[in-house]
DRENPA-3360 file (N, C-alpha, C; in nm, 2 decimals, always signed):
BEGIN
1 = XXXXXXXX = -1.74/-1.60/-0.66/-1.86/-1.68/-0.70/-1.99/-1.63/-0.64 ~ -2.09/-1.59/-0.72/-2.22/-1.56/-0.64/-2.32/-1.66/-0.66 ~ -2.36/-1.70/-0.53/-2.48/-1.82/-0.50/-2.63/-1.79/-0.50 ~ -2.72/-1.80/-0.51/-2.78/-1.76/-0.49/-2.88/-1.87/-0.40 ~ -2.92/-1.83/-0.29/-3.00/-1.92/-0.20/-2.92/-2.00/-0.12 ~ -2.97/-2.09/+0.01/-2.88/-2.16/+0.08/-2.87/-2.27/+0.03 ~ -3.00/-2.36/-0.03/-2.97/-2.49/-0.09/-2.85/-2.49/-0.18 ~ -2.86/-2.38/-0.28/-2.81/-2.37/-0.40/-2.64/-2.35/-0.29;
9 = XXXXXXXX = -2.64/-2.27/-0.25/-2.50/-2.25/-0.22/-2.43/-2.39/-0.14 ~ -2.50/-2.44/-0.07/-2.41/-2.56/+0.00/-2.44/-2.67/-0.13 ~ -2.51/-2.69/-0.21/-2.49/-2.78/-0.34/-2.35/-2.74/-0.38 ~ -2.35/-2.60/-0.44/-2.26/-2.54/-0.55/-2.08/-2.59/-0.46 ~ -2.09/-2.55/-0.30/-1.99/-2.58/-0.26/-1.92/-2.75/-0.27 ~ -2.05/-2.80/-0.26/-2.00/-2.93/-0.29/-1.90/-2.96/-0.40 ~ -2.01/-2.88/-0.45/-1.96/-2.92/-0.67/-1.83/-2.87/-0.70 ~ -1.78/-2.75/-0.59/-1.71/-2.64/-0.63/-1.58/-2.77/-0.54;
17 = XXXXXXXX = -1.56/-2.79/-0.48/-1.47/-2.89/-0.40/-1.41/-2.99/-0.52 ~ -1.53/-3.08/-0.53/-1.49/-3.16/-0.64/-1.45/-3.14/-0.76 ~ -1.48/-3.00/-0.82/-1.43/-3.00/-0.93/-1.29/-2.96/-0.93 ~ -1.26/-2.88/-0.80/-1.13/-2.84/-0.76/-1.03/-2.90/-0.74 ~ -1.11/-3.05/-0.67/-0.99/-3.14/-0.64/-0.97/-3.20/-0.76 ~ -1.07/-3.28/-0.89/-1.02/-3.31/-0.99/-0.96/-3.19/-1.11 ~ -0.98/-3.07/-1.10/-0.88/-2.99/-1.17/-0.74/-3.02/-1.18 ~ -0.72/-3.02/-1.00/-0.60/-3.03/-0.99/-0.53/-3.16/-0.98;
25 = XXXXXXXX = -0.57/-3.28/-1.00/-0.53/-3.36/-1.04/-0.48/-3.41/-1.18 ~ -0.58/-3.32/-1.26/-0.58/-3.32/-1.39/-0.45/-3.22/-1.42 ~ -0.43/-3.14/-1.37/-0.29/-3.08/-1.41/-0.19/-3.07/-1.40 ~ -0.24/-3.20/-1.26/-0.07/-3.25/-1.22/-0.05/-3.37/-1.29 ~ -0.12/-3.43/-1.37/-0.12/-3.54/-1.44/-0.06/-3.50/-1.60 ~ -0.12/-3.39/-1.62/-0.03/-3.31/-1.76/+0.05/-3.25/-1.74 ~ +0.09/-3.19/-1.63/+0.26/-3.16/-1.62/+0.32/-3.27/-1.63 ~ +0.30/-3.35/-1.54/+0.35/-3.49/-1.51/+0.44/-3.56/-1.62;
33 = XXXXXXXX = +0.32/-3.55/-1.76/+0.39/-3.65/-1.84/+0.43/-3.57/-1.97 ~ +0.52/-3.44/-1.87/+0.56/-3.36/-2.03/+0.73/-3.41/-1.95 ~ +0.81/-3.45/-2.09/+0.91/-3.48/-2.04/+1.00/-3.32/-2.03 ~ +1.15/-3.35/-1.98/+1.24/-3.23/-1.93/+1.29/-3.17/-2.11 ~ +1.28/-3.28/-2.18/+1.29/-3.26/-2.36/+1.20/-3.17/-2.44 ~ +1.06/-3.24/-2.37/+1.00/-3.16/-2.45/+0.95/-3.00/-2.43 ~ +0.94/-2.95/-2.25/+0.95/-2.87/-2.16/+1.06/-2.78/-2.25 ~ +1.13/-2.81/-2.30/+1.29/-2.74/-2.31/+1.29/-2.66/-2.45;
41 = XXXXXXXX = +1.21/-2.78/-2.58/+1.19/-2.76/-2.68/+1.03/-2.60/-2.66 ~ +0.93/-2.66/-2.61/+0.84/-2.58/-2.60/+0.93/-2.40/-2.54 ~ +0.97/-2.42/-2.46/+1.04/-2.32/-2.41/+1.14/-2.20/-2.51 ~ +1.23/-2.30/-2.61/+1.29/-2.21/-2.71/+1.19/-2.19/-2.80 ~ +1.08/-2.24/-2.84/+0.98/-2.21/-2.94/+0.94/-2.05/-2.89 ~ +0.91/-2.07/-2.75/+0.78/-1.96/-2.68/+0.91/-1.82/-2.69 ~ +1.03/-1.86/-2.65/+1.09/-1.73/-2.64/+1.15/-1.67/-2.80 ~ +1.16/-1.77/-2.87/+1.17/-1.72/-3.04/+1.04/-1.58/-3.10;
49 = XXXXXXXX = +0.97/-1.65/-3.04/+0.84/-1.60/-3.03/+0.82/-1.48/-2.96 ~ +0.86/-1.49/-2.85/+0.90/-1.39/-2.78/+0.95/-1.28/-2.82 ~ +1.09/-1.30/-2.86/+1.19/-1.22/-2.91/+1.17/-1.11/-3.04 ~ +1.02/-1.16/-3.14/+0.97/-1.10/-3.21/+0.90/-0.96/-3.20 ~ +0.93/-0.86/-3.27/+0.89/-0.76/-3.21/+0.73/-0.73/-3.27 ~ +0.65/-0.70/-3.21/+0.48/-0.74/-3.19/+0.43/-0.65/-3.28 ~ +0.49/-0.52/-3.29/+0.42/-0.42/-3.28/+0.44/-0.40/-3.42 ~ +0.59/-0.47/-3.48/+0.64/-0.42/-3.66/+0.58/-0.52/-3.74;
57 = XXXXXXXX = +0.53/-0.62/-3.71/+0.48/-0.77/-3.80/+0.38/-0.84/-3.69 ~ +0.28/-0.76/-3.64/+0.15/-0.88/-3.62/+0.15/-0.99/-3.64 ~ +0.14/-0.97/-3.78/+0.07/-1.13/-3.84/+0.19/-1.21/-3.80 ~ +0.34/-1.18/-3.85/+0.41/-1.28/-3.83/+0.42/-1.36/-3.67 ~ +0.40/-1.24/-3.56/+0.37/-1.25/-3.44/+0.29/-1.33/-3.39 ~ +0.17/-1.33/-3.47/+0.05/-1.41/-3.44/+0.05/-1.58/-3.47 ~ +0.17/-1.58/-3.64/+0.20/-1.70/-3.67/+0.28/-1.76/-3.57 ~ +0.40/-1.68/-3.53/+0.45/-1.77/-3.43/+0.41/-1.87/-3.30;
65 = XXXXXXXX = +0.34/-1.73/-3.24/+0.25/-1.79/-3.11/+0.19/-1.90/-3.13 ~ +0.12/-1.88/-3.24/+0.02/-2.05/-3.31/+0.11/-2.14/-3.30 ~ +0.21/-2.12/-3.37/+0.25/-2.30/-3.38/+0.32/-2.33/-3.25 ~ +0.37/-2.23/-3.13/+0.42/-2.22/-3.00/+0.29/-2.31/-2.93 ~ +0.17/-2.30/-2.92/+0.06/-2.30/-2.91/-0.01/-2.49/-2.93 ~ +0.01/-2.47/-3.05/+0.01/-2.59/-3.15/+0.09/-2.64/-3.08 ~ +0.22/-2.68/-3.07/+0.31/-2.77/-3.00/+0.27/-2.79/-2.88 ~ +0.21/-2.70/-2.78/+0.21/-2.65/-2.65/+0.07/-2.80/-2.63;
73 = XXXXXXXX = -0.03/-2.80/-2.73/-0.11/-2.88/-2.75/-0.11/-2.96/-2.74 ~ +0.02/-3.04/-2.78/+0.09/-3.21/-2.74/+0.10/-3.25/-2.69 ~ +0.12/-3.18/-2.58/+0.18/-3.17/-2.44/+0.08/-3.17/-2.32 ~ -0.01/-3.12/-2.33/-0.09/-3.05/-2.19/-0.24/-3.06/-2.23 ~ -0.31/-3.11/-2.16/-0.46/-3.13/-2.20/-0.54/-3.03/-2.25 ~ -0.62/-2.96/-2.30/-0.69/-2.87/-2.31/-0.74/-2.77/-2.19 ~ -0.75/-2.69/-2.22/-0.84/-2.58/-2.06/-0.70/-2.59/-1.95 ~ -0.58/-2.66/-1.99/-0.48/-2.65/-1.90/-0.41/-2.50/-1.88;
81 = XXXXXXXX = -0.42/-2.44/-1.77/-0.33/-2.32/-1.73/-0.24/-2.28/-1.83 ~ -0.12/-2.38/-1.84/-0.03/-2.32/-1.96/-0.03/-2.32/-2.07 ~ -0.18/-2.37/-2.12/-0.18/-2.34/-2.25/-0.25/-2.21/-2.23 ~ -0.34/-2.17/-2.14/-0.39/-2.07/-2.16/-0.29/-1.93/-2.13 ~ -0.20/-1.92/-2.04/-0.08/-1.82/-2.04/-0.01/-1.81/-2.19 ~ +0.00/-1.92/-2.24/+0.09/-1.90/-2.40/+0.00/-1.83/-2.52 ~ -0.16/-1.87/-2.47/-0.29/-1.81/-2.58/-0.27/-1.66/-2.53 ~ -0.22/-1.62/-2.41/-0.27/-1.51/-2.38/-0.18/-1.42/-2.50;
89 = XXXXXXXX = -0.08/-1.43/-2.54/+0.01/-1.35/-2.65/-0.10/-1.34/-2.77 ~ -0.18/-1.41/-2.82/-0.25/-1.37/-2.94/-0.33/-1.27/-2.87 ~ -0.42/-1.27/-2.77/-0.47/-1.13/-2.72/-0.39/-0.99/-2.79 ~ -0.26/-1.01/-2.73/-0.19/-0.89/-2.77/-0.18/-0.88/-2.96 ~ -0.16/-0.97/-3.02/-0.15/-0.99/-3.17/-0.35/-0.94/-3.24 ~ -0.44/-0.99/-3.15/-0.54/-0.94/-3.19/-0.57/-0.76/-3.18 ~ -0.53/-0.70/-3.06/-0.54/-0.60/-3.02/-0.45/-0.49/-3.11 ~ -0.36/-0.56/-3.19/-0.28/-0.48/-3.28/-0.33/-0.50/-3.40;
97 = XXXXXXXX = -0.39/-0.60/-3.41/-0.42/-0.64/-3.57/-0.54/-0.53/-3.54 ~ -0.61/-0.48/-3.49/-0.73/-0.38/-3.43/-0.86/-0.47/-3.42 ~ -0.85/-0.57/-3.34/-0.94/-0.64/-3.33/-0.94/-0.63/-3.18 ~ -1.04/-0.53/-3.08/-0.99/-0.46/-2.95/-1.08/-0.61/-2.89 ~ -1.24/-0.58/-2.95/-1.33/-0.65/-2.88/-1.28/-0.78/-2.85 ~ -1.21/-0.85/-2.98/-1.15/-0.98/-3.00/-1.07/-1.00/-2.87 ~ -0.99/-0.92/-2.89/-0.89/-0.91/-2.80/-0.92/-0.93/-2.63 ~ -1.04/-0.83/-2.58/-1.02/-0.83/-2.47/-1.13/-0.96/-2.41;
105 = XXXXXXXX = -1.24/-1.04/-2.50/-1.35/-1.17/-2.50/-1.23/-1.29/-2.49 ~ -1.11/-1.26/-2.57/-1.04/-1.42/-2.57/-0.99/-1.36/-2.43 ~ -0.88/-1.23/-2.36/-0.82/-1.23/-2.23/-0.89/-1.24/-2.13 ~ -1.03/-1.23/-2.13/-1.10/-1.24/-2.03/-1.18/-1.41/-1.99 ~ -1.17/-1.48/-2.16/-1.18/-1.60/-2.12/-1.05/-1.69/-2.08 ~ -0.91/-1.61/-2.12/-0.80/-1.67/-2.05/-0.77/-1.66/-1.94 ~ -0.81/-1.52/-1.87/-0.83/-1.47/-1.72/-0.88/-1.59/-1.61 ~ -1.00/-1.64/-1.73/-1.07/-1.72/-1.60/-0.98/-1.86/-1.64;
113 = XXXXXXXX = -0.93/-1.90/-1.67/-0.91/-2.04/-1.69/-0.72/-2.04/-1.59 ~ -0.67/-1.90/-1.60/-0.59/-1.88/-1.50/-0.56/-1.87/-1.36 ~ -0.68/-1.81/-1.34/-0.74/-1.79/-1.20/-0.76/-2.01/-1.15 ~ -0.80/-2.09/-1.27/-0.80/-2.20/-1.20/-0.74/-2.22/-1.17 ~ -0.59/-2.22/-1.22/-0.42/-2.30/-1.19/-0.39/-2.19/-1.06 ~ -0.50/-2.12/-0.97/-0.42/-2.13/-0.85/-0.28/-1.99/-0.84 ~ -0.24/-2.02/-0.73/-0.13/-1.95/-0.67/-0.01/-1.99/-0.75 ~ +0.01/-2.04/-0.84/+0.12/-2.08/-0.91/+0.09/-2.02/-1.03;
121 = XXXXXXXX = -0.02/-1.96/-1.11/-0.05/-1.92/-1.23/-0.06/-1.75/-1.17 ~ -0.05/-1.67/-1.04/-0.09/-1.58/-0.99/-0.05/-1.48/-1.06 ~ +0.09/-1.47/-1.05/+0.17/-1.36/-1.16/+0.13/-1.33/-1.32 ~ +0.12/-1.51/-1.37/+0.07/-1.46/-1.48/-0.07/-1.39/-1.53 ~ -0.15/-1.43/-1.41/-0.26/-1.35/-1.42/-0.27/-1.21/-1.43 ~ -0.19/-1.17/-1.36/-0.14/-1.04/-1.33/-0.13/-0.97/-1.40 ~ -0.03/-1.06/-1.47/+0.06/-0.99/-1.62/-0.04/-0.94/-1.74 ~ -0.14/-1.04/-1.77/-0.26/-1.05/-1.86/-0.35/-0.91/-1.81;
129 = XXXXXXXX = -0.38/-0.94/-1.66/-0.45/-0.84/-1.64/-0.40/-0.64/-1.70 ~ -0.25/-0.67/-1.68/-0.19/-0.54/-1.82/-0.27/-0.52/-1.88 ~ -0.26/-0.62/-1.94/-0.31/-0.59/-2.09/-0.48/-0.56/-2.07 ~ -0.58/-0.63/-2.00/-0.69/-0.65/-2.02/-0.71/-0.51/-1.96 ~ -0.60/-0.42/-1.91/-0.66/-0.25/-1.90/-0.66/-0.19/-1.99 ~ -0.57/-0.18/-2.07/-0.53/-0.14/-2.19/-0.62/-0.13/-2.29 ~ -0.70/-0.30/-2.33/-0.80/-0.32/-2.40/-0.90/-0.20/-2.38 ~ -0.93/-0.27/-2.21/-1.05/-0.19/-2.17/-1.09/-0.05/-2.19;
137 = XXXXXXXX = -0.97/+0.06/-2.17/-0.94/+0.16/-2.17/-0.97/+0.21/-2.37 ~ -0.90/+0.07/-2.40/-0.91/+0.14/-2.57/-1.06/+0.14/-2.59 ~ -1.17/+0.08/-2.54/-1.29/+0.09/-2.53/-1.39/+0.12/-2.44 ~ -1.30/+0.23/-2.37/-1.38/+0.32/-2.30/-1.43/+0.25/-2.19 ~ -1.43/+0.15/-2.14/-1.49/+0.06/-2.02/-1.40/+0.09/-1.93 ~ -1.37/+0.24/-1.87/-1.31/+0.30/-1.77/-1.31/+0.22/-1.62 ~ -1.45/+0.25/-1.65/-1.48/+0.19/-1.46/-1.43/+0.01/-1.43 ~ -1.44/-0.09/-1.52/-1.38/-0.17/-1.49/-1.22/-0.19/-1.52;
145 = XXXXXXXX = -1.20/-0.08/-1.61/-1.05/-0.11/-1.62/-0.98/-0.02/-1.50 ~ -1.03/+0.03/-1.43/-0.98/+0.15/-1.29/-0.99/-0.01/-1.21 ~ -1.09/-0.06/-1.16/-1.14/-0.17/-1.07/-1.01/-0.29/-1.10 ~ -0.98/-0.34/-1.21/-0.87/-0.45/-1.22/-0.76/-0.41/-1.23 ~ -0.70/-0.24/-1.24/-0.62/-0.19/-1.24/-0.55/-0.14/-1.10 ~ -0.68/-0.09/-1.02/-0.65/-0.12/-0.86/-0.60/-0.28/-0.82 ~ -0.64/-0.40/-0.88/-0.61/-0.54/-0.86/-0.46/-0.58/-0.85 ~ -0.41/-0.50/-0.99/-0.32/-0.51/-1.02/-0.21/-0.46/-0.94;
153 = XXXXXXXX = -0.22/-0.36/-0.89/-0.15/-0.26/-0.82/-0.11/-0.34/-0.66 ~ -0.25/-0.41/-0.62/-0.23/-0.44/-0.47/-0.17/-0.52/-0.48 ~ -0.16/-0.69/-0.56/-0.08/-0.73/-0.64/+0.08/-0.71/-0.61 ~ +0.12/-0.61/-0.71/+0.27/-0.56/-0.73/+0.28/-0.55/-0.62 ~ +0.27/-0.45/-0.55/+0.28/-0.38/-0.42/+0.32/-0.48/-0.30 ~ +0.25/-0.62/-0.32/+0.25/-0.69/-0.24/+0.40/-0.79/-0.26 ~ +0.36/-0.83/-0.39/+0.45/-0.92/-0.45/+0.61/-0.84/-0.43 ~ +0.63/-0.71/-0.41/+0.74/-0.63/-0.45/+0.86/-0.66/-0.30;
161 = XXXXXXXX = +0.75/-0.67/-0.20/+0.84/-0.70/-0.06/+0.88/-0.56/-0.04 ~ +0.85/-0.43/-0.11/+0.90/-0.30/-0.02/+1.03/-0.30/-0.14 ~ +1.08/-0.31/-0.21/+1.19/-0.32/-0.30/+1.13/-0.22/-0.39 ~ +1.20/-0.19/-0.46/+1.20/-0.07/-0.59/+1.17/-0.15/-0.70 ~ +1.02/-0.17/-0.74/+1.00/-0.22/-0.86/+0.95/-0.15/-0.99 ~ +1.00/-0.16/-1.09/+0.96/-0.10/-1.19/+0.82/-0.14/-1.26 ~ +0.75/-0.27/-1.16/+0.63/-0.35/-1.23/+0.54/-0.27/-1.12 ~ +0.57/-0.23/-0.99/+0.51/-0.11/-0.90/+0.49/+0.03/-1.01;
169 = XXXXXXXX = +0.59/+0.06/-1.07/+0.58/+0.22/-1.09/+0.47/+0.17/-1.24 ~ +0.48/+0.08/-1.30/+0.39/+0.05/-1.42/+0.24/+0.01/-1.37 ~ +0.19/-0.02/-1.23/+0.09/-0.04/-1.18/+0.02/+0.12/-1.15 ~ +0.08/+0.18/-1.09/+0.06/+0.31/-1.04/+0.04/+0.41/-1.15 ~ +0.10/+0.37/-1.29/+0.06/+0.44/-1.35/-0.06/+0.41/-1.48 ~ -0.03/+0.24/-1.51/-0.19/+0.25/-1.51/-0.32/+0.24/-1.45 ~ -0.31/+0.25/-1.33/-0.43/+0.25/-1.26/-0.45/+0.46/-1.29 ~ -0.35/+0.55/-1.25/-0.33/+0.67/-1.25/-0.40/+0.70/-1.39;
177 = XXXXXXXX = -0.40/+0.61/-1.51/-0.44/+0.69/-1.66/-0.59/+0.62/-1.63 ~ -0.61/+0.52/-1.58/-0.79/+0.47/-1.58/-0.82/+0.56/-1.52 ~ -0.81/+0.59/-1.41/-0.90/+0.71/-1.28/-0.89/+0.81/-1.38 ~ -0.80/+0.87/-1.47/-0.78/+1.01/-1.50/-0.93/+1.00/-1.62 ~ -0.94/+0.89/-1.69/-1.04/+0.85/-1.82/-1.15/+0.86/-1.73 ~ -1.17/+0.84/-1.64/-1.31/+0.80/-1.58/-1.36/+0.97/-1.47 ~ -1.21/+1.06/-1.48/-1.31/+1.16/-1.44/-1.26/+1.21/-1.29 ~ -1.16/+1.13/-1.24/-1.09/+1.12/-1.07/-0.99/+1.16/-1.11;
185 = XXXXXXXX = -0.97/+1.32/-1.18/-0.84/+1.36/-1.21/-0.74/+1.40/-1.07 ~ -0.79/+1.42/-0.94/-0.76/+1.44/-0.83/-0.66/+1.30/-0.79 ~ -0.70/+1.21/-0.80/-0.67/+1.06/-0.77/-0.55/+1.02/-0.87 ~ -0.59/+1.06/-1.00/-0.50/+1.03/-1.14/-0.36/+1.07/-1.08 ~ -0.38/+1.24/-1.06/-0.22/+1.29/-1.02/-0.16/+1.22/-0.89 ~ -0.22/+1.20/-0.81/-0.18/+1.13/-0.68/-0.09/+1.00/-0.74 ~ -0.17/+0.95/-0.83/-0.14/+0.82/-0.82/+0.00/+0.80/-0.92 ~ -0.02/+0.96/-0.99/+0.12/+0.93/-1.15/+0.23/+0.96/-1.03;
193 = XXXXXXXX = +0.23/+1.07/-0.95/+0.32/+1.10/-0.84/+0.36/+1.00/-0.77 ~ +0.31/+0.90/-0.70/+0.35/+0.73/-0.68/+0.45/+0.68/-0.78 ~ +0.38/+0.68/-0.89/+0.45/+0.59/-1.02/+0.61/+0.66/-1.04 ~ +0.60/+0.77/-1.06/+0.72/+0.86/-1.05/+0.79/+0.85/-0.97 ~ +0.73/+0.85/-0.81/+0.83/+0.81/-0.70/+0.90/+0.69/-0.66 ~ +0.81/+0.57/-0.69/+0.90/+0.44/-0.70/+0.98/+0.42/-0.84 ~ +0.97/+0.52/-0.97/+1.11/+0.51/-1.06/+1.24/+0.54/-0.99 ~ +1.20/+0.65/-0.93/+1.28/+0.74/-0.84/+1.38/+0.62/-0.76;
201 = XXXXXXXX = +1.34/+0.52/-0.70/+1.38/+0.46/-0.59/+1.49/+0.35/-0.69 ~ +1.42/+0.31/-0.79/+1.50/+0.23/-0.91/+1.67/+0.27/-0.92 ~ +1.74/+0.20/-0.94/+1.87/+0.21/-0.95/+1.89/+0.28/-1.06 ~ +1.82/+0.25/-1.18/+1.84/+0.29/-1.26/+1.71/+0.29/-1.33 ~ +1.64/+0.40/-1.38/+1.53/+0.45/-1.44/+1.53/+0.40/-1.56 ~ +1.43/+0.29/-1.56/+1.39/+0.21/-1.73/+1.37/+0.35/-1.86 ~ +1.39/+0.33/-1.95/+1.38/+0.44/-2.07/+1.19/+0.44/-2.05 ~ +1.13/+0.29/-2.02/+0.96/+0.29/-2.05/+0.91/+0.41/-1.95;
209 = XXXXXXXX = +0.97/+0.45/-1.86/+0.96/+0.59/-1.73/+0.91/+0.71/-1.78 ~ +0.97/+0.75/-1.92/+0.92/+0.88/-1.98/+0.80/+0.86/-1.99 ~ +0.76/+0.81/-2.04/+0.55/+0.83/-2.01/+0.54/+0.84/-1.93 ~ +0.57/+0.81/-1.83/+0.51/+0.82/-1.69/+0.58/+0.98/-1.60 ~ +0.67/+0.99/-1.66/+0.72/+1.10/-1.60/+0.65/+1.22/-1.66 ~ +0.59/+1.26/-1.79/+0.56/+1.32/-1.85/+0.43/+1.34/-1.83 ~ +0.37/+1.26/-1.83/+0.20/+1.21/-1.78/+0.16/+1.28/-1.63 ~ +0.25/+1.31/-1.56/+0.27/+1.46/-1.46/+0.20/+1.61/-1.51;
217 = XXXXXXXX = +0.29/+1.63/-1.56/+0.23/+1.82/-1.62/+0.12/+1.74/-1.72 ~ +0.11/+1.72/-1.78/+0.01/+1.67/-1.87/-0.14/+1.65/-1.85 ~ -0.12/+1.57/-1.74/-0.24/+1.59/-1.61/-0.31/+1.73/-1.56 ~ -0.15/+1.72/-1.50/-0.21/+1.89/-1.44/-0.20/+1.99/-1.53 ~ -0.17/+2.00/-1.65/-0.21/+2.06/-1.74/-0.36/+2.08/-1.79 ~ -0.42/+1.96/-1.80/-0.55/+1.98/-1.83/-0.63/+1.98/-1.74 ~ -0.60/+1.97/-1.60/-0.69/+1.99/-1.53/-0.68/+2.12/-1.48 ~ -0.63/+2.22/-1.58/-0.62/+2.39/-1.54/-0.49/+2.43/-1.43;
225 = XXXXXXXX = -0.40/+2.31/-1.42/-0.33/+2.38/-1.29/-0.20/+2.39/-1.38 ~ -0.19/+2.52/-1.43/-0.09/+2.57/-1.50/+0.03/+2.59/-1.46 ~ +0.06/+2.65/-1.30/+0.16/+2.63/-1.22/+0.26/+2.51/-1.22 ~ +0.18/+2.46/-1.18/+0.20/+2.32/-1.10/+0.29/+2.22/-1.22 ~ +0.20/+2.24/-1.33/+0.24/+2.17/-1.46/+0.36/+2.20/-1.54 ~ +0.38/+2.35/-1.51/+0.51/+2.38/-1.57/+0.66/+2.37/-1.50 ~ +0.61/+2.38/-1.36/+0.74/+2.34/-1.31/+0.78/+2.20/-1.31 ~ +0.66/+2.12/-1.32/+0.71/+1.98/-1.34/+0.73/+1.93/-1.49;
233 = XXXXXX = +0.69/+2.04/-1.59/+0.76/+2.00/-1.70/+0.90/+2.01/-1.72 ~ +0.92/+2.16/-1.63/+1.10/+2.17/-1.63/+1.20/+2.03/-1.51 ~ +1.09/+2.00/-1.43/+1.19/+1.91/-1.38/+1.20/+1.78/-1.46 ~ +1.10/+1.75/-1.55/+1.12/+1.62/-1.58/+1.25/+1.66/-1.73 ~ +1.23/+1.77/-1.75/+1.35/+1.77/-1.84/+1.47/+1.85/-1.77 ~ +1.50/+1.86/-1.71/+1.62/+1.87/-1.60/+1.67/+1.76/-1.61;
% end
């Protein structure tokens, strides 16, 4: 939050207290009166929904989420945390339909309404935050999608406990493709070499790893290091 002046800032803190304390009364009072029924119901809707594949039927995708959404509506007051994690899926339905701008004005206004629900909404923030590089990146706003993509990364890193995560090696490598757009192709390789090395640690190497393993020579392909790039093209196909 930026204050500006001292009056203003010990005002704002006031304001910022109380609105904090009745946020969160207010969404313990709409969890509160969702029963274990309807919790259960919303749940198989959101993973039906889920289960849809995004990328072959948009629109269908986007219909689902709605009425997931719509029901979710019943339930939970408005500006509530979990309706805004369930809105966050039309982001992705917008950004496919090619509606990028769309896309990244509604995740950035879900962003903030996540960040209110606290240390309990933290992950999902996270999760959103994916996507809101992605957007960014599809429209060139490098420098802030490198900045929330570093976010994301300290994040994982933290959340991971030292364990072999594959939400690590997908941090590392999008932060690795923002630096590389923005011109830190030095940093980029460093950073896909990370992403590569915590797949490495994985029991078993996700099939999503080929981008990332490939994204190696590729790199240092175009940044002139011909060497470098070819032997790592032979090891990634080894």
């Amino acid at each position: 939050m930026q204050v500006r002046g001292i009056l203003t800032a010990a005002v704002t803190v006031g304001l910022f207290a109380t609105f904090a304390s009745t946020l969160a009364t207010a969404q313990q009072t709409g969890a509160a009166t969702v029963s274990a029924a309807d919790k259960a119901r919303l749940e198989q809707m959101r993973k039906a929904a889920d289960d849809l594949d995004e990328a072959a039927d948009p629109a269908a995708y986007r219909k689902a989420w709605e009425a997931v959404i719509a029901y979710g509506a019943t339930l939970y007051p408005a500006g509530h945390p979990e309706l805004a994690w369930l809105e966050g899926e039309l982001a992705t339905a917008d950004y496919l339909q090619g509606d990028v701008k769309g896309a990244l004005a509604r995740a950035d206004r879900i962003a903030a309404q996540l960040e209110k629900g606290g240390a309990e909404y933290r992950d999902r923030r996270m999760d959103l935050a994916n996507a809101q590089v992605v957007f960014l990146m599809t429209l060139a706003q490098h420098d802030r999608a490198r900045k929330l993509a570093a976010e994301v990364l300290e994040w994982r890193v933290a959340s991971s406990g030292g364990k072999p995560s594959s939400n690590v090696a997908a941090a590392y490598s999008n932060l690795s493709n923002a630096e590389f757009e923005f011109g830190n192709y030095d940093r980029a390789i460093e950073l896909v070499r990370k992403a590569n090395a915590e797949d490495r640690r994985l029991e078993k190497i996700p099939p999503n790893a080929a981008a990332r393993f490939s994204n190696l020579p590729t790199f240092l392909l175009q940044t002139g290091r011909l060497e470098e790039a070819t032997e790592e093209a032979r090891a990634v196909q080894a």
